[in-house]
N, C-alpha and C positions, 0 to 999 in steps of 0.2 A: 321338592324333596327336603323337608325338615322331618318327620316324626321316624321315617323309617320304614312306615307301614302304609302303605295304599294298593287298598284291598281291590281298587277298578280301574289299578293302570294296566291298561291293554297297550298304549303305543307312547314310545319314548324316542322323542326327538331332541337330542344335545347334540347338536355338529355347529365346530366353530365356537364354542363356550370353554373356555382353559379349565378346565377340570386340575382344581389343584385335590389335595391330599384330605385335606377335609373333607371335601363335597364327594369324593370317589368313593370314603369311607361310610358315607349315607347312600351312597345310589350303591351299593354291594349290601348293605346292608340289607337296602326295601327289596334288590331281583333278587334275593338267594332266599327263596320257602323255608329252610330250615330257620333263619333268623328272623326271616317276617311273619313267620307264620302261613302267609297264603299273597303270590304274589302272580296272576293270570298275564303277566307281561307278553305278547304276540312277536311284537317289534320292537326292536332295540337301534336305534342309529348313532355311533359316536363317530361320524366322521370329521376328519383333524379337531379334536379335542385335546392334544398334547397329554397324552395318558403315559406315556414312556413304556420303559419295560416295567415299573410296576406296578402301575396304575394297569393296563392291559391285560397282566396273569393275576389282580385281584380281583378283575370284570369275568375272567375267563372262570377262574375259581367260584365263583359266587353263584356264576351260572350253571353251572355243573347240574345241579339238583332240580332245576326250571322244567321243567315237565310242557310248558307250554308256548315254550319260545320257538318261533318259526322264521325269523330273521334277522339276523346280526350282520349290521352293518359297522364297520371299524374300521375306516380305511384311513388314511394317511396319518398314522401316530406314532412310527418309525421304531415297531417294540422290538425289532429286531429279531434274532433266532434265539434270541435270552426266553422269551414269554410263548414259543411254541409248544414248549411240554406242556403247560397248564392248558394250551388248547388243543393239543392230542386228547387230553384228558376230557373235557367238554365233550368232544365229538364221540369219543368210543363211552360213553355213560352210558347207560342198557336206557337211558330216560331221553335221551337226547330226539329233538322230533324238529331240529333246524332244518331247513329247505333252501333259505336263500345267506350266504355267507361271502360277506365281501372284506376281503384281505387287502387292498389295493394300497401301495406307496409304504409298507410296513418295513422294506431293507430285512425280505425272508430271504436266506441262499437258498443256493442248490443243497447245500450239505441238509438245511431244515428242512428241505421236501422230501430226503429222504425216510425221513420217521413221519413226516406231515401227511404225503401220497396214500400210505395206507392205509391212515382213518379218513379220508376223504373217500377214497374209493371204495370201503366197504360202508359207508355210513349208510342207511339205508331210508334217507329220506332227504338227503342233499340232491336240489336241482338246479340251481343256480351256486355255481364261485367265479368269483372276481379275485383274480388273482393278479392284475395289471399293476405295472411299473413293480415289480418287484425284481431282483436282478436272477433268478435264478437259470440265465442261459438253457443252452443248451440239454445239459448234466439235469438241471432240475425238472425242466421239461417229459425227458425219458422219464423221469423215477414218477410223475404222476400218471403218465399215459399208458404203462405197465401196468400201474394197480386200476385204471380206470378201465381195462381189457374188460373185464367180466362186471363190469358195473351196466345196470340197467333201469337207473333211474338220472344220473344229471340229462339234463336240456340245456342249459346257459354255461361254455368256459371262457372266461376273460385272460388272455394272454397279452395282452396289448402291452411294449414296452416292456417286454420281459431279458431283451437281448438274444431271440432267439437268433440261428444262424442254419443252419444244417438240416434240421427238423425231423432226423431219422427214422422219429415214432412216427411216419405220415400214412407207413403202409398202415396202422392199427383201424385210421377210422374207417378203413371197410368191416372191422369187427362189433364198432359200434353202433348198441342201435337205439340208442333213444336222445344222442346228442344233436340239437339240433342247430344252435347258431355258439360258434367258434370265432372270436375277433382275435386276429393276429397282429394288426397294425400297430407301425412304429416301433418295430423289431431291424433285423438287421440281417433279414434272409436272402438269401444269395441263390442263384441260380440253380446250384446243388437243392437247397432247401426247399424251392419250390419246385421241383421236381418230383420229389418226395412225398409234396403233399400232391400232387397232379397222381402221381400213382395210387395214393389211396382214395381221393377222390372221385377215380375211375369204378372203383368196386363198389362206393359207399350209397348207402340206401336211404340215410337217415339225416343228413345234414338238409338243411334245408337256408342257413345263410353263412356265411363266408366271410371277412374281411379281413385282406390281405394287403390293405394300403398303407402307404410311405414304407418301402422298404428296402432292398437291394436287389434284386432281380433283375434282370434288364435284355441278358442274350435272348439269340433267336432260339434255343435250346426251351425259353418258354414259351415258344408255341405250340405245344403239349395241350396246354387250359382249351386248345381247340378243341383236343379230341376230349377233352372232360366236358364241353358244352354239348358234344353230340351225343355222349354216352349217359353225361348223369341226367336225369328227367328230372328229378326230385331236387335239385337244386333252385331258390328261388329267388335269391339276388348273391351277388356278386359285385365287392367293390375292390378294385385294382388302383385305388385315385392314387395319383405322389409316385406313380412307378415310370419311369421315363425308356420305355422296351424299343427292340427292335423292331422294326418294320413289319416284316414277318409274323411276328406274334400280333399286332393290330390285324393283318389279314384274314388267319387262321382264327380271329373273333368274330371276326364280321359274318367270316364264313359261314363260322358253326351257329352264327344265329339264324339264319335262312333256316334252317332245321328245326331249331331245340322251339318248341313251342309252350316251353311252361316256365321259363325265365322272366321273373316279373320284374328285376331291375337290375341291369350293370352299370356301375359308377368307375368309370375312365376320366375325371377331373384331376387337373391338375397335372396332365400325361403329357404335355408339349404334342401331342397330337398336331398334323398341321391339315391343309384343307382335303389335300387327297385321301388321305386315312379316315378324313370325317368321311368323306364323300363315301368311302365304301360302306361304313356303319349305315348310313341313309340309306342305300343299293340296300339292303341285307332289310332294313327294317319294313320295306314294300311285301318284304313276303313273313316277314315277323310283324302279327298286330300285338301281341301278348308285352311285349319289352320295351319298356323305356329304359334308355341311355341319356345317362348325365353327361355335358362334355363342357362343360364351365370350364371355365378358366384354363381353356386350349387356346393357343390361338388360330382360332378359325372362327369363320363369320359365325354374326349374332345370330343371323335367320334359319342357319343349322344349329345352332345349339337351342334354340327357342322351340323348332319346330323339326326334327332329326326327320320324319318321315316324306314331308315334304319338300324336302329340298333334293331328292335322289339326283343324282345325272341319270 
């Protein structure tokens, strides 16, 4: 990036290079078409580049007019909810043709997902956002999955580490229908929370992966995800690792896999599982061949977690 102008950059990799004030002032210069004249940029990646807040809303600005940019990645640059109008404004441009948008480690609240949720949800070519480790709780959570009601085009939400707890918007993804892997892990959800999501789960047609690992869940009140293994078909892995549950809820999985014949993987690592709990998952997998379970780092023998099928009692 010296002249300003490069007429054949399609893909732009800076993550991990400090982007001071200078060099930000050349790379806004060559993606923004008005100033370069002609800039076919596809891919953008600044992940942790220390852009601040305004280094971030001069990337955001400059992009605005890009007609051909299809993913922006910008994750961990900490621009805070200073630098989200300049990317309201990106997203709602009648030009904007992004698909894949990763916000991850920026310190957005809940308050910025209020005016944020909007243009995300009506954008009409977003299928992928990565929204993980930002804090926006609970509060922030609702104000996206309101505006993502009538949305019909994301596939990819990344929640992961957001401080979810309650998840009240769980009943919605039975209204969605083209979402199809939701990472929840390293949140802070709680037996109410996954409950919530088990309710909308039961309806939902359209999810096809799941991950609900290291969280807070633990009562017998989750063994619920039983009757979502019997119900939902279209579910196609399932990872619960880092959840340390009731007894009960291990059974009610074991169970529903005798049944559900189109679960291509549940990931139970890391669950203190001990040998009887495997031993039932084994029992269960003799009449499930479709399912591999992960059970690493339980402790129970090596030769069931190596080989789950063959060890039944």
């Amino acid at each position: 990036l010296t002249s300003g102008v490069l007429n054949y950059l399609v893909e732009l990799d800076l993550s991990y290079v400090d982007i001071d004030h200078r060099m930000n002032h050349i790379l806004c210069k060559t993606i923004n078409p008005v100033v370069s004249g002609y800039c076919p940029i596809k891919r953008l990646v600044l992940t942790r580049t220390a852009l601040g807040v305004h280094g971030a809303s001069a990337v955001f600005t400059a992009l605005a007019g890009n007609t051909f940019l299809e993913e922006l990645i910008i994750n961990g640059n900490r621009f805070t909810d200073s630098a989200v109008y300049p990317l309201i404004k990106l997203l709602e441009h009648p030009d904007s043709k992004i698909s894949v948008l990763g916000l991850g480690s920026n310190d957005i609240s809940q308050r910025a997902m209020a005016e944020l949720s909007p243009a995300i949800g009506k954008h009409p070519f977003l299928e992928e956002v990565l929204l993980n480790d930002n804090p926006l709780g609970d509060a922030g959570a609702d104000y996206l999955f309101k505006n993502l009601r009538d949305n019909n085009n994301l596939k990819v939400l990344n929640l992961g580490g957001c401080g979810l707890k309650k998840c009240k918007w769980g009943g919605k993804l039975r209204v969605m229908l083209s979402l199809k892997d939701l990472i929840l892990s390293q949140n802070v959800i709680d037996d109410d929370g996954f409950q919530n999501i088990c309710d909308g789960l039961l309806g939902c047609v359209c999810l096809r992966h799941i991950d609900l690992g290291y969280n807070r869940f633990s009562g017998e009140i989750c063994k619920m995800i039983g009757a979502v293994l019997k119900e939902n078909l279209g579910l196609l892995s399932l990872s619960l690792a880092g959840n340390i549950m009731h007894s009960e809820v291990w059974k009610a999985l074991a169970f529903a896999l005798e049944t559900n014949k189109t679960m291509n993987v549940l990931d139970i690592r890391w669950c203190d599982l001990n040998q009887l709990q495997a031993q039932h998952f084994c029992s269960s997998l003799n009449e499930n061949q479709t399912c591999t379970v992960h059970m690493d780092y339980n402790p129970v023998s090596y030769h069931i977690r190596a080989d789950s099928r063959k060890w039944a009692p």
